[in-house]
C-alpha positions as CSV (number, residue, x, y, z in Angstrom):
1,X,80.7,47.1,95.9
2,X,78.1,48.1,98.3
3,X,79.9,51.3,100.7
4,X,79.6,49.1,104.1
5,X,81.4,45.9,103.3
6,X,85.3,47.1,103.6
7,X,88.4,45.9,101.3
8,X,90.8,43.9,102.7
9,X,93.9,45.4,103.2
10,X,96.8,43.4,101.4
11,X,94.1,41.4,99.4
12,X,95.1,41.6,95.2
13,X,93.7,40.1,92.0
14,X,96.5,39.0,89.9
15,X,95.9,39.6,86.1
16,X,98.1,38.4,83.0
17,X,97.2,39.1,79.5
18,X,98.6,36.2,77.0
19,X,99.4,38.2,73.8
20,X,101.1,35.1,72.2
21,X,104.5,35.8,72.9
22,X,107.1,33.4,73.9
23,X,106.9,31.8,77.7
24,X,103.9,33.7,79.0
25,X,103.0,32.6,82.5
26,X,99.8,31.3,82.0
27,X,99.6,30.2,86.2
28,X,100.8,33.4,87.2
29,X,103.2,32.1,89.4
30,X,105.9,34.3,89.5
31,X,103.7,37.5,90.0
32,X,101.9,35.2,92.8
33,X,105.7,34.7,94.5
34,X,105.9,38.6,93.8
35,X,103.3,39.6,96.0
36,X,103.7,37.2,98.2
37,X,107.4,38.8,99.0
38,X,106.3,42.2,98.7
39,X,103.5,41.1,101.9
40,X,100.0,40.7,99.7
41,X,98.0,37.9,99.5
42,X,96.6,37.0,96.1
43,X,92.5,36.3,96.2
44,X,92.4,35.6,93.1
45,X,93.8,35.2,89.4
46,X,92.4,36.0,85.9
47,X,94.2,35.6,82.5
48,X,93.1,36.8,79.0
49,X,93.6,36.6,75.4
50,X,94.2,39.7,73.3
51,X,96.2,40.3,70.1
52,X,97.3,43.6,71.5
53,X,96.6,45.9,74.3
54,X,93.9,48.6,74.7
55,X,94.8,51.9,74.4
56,X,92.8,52.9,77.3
57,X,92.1,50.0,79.8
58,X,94.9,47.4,78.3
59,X,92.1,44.5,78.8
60,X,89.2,46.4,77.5
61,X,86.2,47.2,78.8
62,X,83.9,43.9,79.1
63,X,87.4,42.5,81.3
64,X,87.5,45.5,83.1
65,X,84.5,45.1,83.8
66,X,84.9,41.4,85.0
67,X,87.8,42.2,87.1
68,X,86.1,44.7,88.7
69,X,84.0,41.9,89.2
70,X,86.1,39.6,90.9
71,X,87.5,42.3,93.3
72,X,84.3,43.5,94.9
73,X,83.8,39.6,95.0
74,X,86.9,38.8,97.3
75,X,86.9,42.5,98.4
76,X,90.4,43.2,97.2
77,X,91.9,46.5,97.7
78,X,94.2,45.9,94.5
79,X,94.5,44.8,91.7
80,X,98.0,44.1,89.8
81,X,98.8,43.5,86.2
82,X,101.8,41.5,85.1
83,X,102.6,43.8,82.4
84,X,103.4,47.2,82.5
85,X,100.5,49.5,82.4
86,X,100.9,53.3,80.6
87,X,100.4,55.9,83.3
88,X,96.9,56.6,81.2
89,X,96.3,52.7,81.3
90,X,96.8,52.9,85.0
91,X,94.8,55.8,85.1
92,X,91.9,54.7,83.4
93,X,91.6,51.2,85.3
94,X,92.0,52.5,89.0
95,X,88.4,54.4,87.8
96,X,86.8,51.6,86.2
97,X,87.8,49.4,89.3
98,X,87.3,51.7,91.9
99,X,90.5,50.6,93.7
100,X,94.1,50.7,93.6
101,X,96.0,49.2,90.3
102,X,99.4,48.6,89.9
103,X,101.7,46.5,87.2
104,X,105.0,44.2,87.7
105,X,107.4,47.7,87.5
106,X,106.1,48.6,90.5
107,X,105.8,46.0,92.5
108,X,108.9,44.8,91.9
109,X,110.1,48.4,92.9
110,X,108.6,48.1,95.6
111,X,110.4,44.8,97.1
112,X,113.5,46.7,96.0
113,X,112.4,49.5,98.5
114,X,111.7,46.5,101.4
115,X,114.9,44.2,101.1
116,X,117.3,47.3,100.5
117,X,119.7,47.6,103.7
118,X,123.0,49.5,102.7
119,X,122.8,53.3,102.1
120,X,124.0,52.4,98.3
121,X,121.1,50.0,97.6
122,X,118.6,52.4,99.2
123,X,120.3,55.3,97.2
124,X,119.5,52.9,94.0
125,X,115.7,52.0,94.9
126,X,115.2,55.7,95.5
127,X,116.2,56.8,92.5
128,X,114.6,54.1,90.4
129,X,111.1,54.9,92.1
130,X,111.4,58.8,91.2
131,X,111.9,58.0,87.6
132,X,109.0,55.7,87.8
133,X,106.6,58.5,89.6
134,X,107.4,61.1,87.2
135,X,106.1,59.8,84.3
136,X,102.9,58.9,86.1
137,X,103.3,62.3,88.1
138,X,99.7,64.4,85.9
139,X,97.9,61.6,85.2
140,X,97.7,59.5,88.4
141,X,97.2,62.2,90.9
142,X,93.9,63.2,90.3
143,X,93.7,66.2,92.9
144,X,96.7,67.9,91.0
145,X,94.9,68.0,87.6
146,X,94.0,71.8,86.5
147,X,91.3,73.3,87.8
148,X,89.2,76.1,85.9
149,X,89.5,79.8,88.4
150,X,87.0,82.5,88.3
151,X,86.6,84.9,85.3
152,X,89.5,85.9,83.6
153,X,91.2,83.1,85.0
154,X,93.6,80.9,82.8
155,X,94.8,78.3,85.3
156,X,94.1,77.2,89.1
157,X,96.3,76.1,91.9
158,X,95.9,72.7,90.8
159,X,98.4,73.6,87.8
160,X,101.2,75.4,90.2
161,X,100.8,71.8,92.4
162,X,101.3,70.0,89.5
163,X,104.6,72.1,88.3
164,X,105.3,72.6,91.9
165,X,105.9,68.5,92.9
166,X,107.5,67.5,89.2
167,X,110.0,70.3,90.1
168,X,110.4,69.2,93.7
169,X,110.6,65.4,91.8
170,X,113.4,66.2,89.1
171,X,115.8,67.8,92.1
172,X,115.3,65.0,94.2
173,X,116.5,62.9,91.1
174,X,119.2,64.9,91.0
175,X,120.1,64.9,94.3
176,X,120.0,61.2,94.7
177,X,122.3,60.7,91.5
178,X,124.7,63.1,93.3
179,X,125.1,60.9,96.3
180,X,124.7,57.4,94.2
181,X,127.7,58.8,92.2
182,X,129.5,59.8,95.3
183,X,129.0,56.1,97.0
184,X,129.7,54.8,93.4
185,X,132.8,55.7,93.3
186,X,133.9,54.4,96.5
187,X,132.8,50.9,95.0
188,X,135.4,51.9,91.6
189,X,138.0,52.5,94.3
190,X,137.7,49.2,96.2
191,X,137.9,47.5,92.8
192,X,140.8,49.2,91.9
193,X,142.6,48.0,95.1
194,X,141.6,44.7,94.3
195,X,143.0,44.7,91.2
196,X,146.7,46.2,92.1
197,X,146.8,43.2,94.2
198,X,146.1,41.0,91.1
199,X,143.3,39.5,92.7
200,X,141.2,36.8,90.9
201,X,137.5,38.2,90.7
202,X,134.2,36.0,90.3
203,X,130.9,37.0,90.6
204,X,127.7,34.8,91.3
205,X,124.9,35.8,89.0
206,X,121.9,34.0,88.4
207,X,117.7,34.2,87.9
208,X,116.2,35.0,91.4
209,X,115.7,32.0,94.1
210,X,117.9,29.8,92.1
211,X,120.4,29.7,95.6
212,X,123.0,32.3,94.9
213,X,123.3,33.4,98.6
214,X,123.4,29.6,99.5
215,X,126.1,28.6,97.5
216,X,128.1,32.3,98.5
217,X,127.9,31.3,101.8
218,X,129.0,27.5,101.4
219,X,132.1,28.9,99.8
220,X,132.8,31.0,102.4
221,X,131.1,29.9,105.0
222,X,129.4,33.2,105.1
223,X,126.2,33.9,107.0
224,X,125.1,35.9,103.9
225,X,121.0,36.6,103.9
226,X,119.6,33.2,102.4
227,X,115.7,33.0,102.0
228,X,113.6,31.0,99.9
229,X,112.0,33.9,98.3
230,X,112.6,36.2,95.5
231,X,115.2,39.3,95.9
232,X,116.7,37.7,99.1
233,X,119.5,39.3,98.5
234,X,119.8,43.1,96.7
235,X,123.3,44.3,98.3
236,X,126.5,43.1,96.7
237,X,128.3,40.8,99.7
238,X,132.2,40.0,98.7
239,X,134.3,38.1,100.3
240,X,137.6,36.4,99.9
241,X,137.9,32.5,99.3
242,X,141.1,30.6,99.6
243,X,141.5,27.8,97.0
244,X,144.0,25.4,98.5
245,X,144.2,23.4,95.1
246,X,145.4,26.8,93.6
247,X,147.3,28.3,96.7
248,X,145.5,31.1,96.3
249,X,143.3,33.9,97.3
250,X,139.8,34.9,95.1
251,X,137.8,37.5,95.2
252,X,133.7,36.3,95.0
253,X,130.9,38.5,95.0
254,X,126.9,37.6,95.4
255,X,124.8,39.8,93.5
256,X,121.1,40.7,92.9
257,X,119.0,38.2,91.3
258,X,117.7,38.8,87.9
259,X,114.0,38.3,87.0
260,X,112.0,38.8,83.6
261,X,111.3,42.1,82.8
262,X,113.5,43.5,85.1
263,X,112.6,47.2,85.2
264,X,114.6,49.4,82.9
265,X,115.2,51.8,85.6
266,X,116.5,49.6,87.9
267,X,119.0,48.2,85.3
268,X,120.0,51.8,85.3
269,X,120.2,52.6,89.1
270,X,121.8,49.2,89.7
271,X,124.9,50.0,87.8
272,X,127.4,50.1,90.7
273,X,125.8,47.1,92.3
274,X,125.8,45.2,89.1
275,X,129.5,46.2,88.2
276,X,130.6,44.1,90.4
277,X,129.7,41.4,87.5
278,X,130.9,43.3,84.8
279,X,134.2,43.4,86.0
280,X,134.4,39.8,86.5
281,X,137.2,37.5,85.9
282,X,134.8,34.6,85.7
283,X,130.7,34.6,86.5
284,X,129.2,31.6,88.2
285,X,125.3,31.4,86.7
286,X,123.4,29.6,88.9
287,X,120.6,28.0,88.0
288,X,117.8,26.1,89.8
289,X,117.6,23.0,88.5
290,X,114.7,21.8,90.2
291,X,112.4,24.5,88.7
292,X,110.6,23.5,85.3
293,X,111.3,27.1,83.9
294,X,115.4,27.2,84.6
295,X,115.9,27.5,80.3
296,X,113.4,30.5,79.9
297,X,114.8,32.0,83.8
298,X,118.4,31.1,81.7
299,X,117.6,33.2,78.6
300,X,116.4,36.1,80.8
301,X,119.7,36.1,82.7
302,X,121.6,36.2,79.5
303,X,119.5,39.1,78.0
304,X,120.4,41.3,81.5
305,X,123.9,40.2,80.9
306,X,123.9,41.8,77.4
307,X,122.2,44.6,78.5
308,X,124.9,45.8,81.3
309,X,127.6,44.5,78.9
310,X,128.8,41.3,80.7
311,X,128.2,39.0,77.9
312,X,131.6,38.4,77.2
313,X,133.1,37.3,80.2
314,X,133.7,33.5,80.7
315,X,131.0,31.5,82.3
316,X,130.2,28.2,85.1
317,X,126.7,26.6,84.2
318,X,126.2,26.0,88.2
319,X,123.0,24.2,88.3
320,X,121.9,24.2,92.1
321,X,118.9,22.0,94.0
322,X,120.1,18.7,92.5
323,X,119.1,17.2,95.6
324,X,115.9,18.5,94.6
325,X,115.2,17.1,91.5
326,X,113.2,13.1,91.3
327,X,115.4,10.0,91.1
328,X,114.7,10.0,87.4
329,X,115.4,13.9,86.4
330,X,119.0,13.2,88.2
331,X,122.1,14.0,86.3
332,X,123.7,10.5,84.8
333,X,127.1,12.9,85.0
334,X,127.8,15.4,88.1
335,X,129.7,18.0,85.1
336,X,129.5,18.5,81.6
337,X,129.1,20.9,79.2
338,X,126.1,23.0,77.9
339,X,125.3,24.8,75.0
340,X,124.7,28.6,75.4
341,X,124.1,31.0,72.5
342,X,125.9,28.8,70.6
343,X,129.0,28.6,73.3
344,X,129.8,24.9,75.2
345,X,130.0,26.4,78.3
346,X,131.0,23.8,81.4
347,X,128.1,22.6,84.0
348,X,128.3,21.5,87.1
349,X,125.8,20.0,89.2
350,X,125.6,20.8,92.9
351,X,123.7,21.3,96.0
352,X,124.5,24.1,98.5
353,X,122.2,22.4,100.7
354,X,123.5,19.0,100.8
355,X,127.1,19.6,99.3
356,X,126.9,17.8,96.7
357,X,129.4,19.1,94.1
358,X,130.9,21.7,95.9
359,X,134.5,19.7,95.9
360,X,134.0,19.5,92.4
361,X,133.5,23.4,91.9
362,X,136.1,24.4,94.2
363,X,138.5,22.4,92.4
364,X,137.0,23.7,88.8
365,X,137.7,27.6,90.4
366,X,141.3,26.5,91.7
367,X,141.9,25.4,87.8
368,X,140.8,28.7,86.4
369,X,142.0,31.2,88.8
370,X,145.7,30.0,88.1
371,X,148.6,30.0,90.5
372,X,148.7,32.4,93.8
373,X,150.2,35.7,93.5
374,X,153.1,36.6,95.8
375,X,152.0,37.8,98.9
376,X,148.7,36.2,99.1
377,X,148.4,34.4,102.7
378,X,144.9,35.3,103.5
379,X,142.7,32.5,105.9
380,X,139.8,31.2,103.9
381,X,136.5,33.3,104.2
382,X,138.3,36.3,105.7
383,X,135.8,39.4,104.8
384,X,137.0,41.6,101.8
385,X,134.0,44.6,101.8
386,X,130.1,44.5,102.2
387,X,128.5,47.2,99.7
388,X,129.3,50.4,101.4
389,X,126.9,52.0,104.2
């Protein structure tokens, strides 16, 4: 690109490599609604074929080289890859491009850094982004790599920088576990009070967008942050809900959203916030019916559930946006039963917009909660706890 005609700030290529697996994304939509949320604007989107990645440039060079291409062509100051990229891969393609170049980890971290509001979930984001910068820490900062000294001299200041910042990176990882523990068990506390007053716990979990906050706050009549946009929510919100079918009082919580290859890290930093479904009575899986990929968004919701060890707690198939779907794709039956990993678990069709089905799934919690404990005279939608901070 010629030195006098600027890049657009905010302006990204989008680029997905197809190396045959299972429920690739051949539109790129998802990464599109990624940067989207995270404030970019997609110019433009390229896929390719390989059987496995380059070592160097993950696309090799004659793609590199028509990506580079493309970005000089809608003057894009990024370019974003909807895989991960090896800090060398990274590396390597931010100088073949001559401009920025990021993967899915972090842009996703970096919505996580936007939408987080309590001092937990910024605690969690914080730490998730170290761990992510210090294993691109030598080979992305090109002005910390070693420089040769004068004669006699082994190494130059470019070395002590480098051993200088991943010191300064490693205590600030500690640091922030330190305080994420501290607020962590504050969380384990207000759990255990919950739990010496026998209380019924449910959590909503669910692929992100498919209406978690929506049907949270029909419950509860909440005023929970709604959006339709990925990672609305990323702060636990739990409330109580009286089920006058049951003459009792629940505990509900609504969760982060899951999303295919959710990174690793923030599995790991989202522990506390993600607790709250592990230590679920019951977990409400929402699912958007209206969207053409709900059974691969259903699988990925599972595999997070396995991961954090959730997988064994009972399920409700809630699948949301009925009112959505075309005359023909409509239910014949408002509830029924599905088959998951070989399990009949129970469906039920709703609409947090409209209402459609909520009676039905307030009655279907009344049934499983049981009878109210003694002592239990709480008004419906009476707050509980927000995630601490």
């Amino acid at each position: 690109m010629s030195e006098d005609i600027p890049r657009q700030d905010g302006a990204v290529v989008l680029v997905g490599v197809d190396f045959g697996l299972p429920h690739f994304d051949s539109a790129l939509e998802e990464l599109g609604l990624l940067a989207q949320t995270a404030g970019l604007t997609p110019v433009e989107r390229l896929v390719c074929k390989r059987k496995a990645p380059d070592a160097a440039l993950f696309v090799g060079s004659g793609k590199a080289d028509e990506i580079r291409e493309l970005a000089e062509l809608h003057r894009a100051s990024e370019v974003i890859f909807d895989q991960a990229l090896s800090p060398a891969q990274q590396r390597n393609l931010e100088r073949a491009l001559g401009c920025a170049v990021y993967d899915r980890t972090f842009l996703i971290l970096e919505i996580f850094a936007q939408r987080a509001r309590s001092h937990e979930g910024k605690l969690q984001v914080e730490l998730a982004r170290l761990q992510y910068l210090s294993t691109r820490l030598v080979r992305r900062w090109s002005h910390l790599e070693r420089q040769t000294g004068g004669a006699g001299v082994r190494g130059g200041p470019g070395e002590k920088q480098i051993e200088l910042d991943r010191r300064m990176i490693d205590e600030s990882i500690k640091r922030t576990r330190e305080r994420l523990a501290k607020v962590q068990k504050q969380r384990s506390t207000q759990r255990r009070q919950r739990e010496r007053r026998d209380t019924f716990n449910i959590s909503l979990v669910g692929y992100t967008n498919a209406g978690k906050s929506s049907i949270f706050n029909a419950l509860v009549k909440a005023r929970a942050y709604a959006a339709d946009q990925l990672f609305a929510t990323l702060d636990t919100t739990t409330r109580h809900l009286y089920l006058g079918d049951a003459r009792r009082q629940v505990s509900i919580s609504d969760t982060v959203g899951f999303i295919r290859d959710l990174p690793h890290g923030l599995v790991d930093a989202f522990k506390a916030t993600l607790q709250e479904a592990v230590d679920a009575d019951l977990l409400l899986h929402v699912v958007d019916a209206s969207n053409p990929h709900h059974p691969e968004q259903m699988v990925e919701v599972q595999r997070v559930l396995r991961e954090i060890g959730a997988d064994g707690i009972q399920q409700l198939l809630i699948f949301n946006k009925v009112d959505a779907l075309e005359s023909a794709q409509q239910p014949l039956q408002m509830q029924d039963e599905m088959d998951v990993d070989g399990v009949q678990v129970p469906r039920l069709f709703v609409s947090a917009h409209s209402g459609a089905g909520l009676p039905a799934l307030r009655s279907e919690l009344a049934r499983r909660s049981g009878s109210v404990p003694a002592g239990m005279s709480l008004e419906a939608g009476a707050e509980l706890h927000d995630a601490p901070g």
